[in-house]
PASEBA-1860 file (N, C-alpha, C; in nm, 3 decimals):
! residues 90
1> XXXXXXXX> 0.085/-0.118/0.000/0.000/0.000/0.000/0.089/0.124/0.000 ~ 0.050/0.222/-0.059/0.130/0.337/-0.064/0.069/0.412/0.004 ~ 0.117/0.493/0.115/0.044/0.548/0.220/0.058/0.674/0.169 ~ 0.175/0.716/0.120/0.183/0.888/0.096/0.092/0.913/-0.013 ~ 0.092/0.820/-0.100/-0.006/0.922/-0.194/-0.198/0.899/-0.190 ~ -0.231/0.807/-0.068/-0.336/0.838/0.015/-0.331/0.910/0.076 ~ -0.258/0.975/0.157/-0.246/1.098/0.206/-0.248/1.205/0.162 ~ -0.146/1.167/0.033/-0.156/1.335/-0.060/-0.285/1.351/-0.112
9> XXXXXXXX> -0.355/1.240/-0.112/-0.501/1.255/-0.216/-0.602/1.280/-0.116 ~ -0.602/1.228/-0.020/-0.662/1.281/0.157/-0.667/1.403/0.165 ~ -0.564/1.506/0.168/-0.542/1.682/0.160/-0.576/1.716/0.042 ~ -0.537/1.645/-0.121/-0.581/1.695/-0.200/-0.722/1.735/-0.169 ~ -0.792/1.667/-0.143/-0.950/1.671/-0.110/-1.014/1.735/-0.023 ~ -0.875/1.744/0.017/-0.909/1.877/0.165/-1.054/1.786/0.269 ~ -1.012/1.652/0.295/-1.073/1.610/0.398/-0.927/1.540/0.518 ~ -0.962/1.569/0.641/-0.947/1.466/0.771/-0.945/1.385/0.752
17> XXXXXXXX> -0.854/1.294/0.828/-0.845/1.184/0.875/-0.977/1.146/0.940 ~ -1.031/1.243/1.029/-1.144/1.228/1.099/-1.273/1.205/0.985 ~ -1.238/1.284/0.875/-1.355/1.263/0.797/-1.364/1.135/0.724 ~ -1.226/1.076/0.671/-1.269/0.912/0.676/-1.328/0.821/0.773 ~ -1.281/0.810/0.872/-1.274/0.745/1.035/-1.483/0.768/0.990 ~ -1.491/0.880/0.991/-1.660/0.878/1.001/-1.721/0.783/0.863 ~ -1.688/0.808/0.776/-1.758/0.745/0.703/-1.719/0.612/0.675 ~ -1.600/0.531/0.721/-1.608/0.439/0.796/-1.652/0.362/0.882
25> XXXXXXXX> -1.696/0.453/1.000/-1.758/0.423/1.150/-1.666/0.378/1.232 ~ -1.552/0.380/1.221/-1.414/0.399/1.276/-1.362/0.515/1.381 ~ -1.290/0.514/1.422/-1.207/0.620/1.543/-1.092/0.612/1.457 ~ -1.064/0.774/1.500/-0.979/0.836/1.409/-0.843/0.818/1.387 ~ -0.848/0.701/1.601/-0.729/0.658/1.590/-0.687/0.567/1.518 ~ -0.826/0.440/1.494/-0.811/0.328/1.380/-0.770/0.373/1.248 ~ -0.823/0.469/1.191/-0.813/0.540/1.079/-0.674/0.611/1.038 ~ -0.569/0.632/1.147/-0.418/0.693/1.164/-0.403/0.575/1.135
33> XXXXXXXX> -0.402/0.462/1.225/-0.348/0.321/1.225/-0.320/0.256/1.029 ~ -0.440/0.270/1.004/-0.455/0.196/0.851/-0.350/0.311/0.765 ~ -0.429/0.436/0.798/-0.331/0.515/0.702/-0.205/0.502/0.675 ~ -0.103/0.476/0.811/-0.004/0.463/0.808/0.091/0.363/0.827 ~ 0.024/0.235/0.797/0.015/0.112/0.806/0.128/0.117/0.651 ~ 0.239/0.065/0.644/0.267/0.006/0.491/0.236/-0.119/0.450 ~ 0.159/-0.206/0.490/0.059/-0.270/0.523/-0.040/-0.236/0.448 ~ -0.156/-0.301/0.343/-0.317/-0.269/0.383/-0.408/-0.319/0.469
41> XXXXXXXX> -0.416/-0.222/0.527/-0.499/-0.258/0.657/-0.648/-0.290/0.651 ~ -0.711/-0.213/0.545/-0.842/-0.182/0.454/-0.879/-0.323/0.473 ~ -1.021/-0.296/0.506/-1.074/-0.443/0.393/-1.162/-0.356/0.287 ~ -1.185/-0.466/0.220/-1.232/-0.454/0.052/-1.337/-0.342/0.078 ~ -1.439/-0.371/0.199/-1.558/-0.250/0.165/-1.500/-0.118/0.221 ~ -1.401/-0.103/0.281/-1.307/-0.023/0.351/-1.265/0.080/0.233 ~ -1.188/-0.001/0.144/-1.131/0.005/0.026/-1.210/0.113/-0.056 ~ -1.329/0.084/-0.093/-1.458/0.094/-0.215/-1.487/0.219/-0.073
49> XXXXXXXX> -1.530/0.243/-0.015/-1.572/0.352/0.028/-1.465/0.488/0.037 ~ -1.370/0.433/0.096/-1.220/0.543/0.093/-1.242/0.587/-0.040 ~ -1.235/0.523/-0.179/-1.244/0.510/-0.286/-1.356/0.662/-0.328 ~ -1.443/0.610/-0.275/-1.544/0.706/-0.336/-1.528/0.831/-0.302 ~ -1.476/0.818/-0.124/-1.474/0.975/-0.083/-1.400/1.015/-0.139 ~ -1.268/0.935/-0.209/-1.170/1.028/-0.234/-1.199/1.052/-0.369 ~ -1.280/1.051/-0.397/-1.338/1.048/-0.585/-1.217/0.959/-0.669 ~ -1.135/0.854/-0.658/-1.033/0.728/-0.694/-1.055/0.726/-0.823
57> XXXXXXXX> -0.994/0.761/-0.915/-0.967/0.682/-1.015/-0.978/0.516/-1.010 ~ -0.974/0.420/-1.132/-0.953/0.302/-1.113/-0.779/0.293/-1.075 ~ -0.706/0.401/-1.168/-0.538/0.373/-1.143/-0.491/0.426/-1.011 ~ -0.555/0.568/-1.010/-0.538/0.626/-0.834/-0.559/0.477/-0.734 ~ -0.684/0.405/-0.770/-0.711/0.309/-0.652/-0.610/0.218/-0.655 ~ -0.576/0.138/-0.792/-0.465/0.060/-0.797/-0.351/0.113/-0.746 ~ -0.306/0.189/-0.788/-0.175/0.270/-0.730/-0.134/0.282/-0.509 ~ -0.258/0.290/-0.510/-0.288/0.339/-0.338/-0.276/0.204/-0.285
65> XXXXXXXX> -0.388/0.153/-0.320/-0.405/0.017/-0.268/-0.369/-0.104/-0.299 ~ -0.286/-0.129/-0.404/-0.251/-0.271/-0.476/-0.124/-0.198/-0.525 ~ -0.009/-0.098/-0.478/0.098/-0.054/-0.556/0.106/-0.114/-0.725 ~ 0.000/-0.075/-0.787/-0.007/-0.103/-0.927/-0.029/-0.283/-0.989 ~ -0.026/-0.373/-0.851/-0.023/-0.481/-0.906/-0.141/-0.551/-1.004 ~ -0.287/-0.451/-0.975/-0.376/-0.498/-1.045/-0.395/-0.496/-1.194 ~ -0.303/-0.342/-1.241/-0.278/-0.320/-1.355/-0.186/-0.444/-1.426 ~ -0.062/-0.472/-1.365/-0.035/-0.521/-1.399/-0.050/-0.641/-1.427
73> XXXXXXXX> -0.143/-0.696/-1.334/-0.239/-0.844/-1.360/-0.316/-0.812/-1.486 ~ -0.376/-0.713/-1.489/-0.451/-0.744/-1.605/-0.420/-0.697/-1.759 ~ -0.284/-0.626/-1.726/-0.197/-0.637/-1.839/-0.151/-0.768/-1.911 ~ -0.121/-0.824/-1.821/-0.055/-0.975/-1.814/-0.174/-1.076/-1.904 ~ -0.307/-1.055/-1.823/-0.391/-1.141/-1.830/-0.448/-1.084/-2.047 ~ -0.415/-0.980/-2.031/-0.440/-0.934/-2.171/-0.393/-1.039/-2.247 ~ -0.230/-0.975/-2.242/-0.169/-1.050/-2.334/-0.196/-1.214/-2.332 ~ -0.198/-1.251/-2.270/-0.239/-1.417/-2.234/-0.358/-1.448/-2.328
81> XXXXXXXX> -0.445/-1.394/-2.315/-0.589/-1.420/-2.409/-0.557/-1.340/-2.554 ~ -0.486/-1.236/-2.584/-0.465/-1.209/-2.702/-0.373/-1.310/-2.781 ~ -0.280/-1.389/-2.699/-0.199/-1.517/-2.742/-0.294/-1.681/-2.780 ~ -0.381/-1.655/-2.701/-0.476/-1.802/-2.664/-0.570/-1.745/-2.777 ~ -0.621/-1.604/-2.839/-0.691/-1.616/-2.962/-0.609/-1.656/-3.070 ~ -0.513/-1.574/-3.087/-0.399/-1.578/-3.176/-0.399/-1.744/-3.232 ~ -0.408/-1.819/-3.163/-0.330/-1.994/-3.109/-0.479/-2.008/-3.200 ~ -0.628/-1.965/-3.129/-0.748/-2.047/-3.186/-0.742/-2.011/-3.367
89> XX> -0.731/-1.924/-3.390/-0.735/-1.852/-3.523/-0.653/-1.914/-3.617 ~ -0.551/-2.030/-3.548/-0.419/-2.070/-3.649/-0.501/-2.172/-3.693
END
């Protein structure tokens, strides 16, 4: 998890820590905790809500929360099925 640029996108937005923690239903201290966790601390609905407040891109979210690995899964997974048509077509 990349904590700084949840953070930077946290101020970008010009919300609190406290103002996640709430729409969580969390304490603000839990909410320091995850933030600064290099760790994800999030769970998935955790995730999808942070997400929204922070208005997330799909890459902002990948980036924050999966240090880009999702992109790159489904980069991967591209090419894989563009090879496996390639293969049916011969």
């Amino acid at each position: 998890m990349n904590v700084r640029k949840l953070k930077a996108k946290r101020v970008e937005r010009n919300l609190r820590q406290k103002d996640l923690a709430d729409a969580l239903g969390i304490t603000e201290k839990a909410m320091c905790h995850k933030e600064c966790s290099p760790t994800n601390k999030f769970k998935a609905e955790e995730m999808i809500i942070v997400a929204e407040k922070l208005d997330l891109t799909i890459s902002e979210f990948d980036a924050i929360f999966f240090d880009r690995r999702l992109s790159n899964m489904v980069s991967k997974h591209k090419k894989v099925d563009k090879n496996n048509t390639k293969q049916l077509i011969k």
